[in-house]
N, C-alpha and C positions, 0 to 999 in steps of 0.2 A: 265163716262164709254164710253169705243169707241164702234162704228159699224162697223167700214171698215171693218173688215172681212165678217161681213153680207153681203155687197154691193157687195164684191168682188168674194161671192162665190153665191147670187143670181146672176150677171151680168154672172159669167160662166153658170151657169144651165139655163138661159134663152137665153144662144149664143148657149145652144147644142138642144134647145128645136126650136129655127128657122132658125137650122144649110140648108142647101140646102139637094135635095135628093139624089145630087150624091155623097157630100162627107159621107151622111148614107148610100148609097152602096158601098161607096171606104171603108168605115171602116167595115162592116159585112163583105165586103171581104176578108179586110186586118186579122179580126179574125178565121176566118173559116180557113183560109192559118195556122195561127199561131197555130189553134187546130190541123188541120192533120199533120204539122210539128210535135208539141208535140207526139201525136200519132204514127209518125213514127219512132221516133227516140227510142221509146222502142223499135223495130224490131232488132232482132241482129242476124236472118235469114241469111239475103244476106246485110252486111253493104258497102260494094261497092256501089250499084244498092240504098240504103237507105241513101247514102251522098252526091250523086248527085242527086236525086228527092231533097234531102233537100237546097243542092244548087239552083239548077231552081226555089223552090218556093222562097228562098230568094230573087233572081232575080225577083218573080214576084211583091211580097210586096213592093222592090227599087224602081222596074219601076211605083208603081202602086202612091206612095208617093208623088217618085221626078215630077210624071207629076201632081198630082194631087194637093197636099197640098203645094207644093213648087211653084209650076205654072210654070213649064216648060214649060208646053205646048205654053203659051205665048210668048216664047224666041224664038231665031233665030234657025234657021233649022242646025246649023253647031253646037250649042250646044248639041240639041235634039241627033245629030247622032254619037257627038263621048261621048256622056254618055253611049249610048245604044253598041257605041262599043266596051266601055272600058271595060263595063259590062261584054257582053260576050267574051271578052278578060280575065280577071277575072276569071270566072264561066268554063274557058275553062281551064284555068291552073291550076287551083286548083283540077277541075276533073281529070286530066293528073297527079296529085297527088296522089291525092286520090286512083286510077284506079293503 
């Protein structure tokens, strides 16, 4: 009888147990973004004004990922700036859609 799967799902539960405290505040945040998402998106009030708030926090959750879990932050400054351009290049034309 094998064990690898033991080893491989204690080795996950003991890498989220000494995970660091920022990426457990990158991920509560990353959650809360994805519950008020969920939450706004039954709003069918004003869905203009409810597809662009849901735009921007997509953008926030991207930006909050690509710097954090991907390690951008460590990259060259000319990466950092045309991710964040593209982004809201993106975020921009999609509202110009949307709108």
């Amino acid at each position: 009888m094998r064990l690898d799967l033991v080893v491989v799902v204690s080795d996950a539960l003991l890498n989220f147990l000494v995970m660091e405290k920022k990426n457990i505040y990158t991920l509560t945040a990353l959650a809360i973004l994805t519950i008020v998402t969920a939450s706004l998106s039954n709003n069918s009030d004003a869905i203009k004004y409810v597809a662009i708030l849901i735009l921007l926090f997509s953008a926030m959750k991207f930006i909050l990922v690509a710097f954090q879990f991907m390690e951008l932050k460590k990259a060259n400054n000319l990466w950092k700036t045309l991710l964040v351009m593209l982004l809201f290049i993106f975020v921009g034309a999609v509202s110009l859609i949307v709108s």
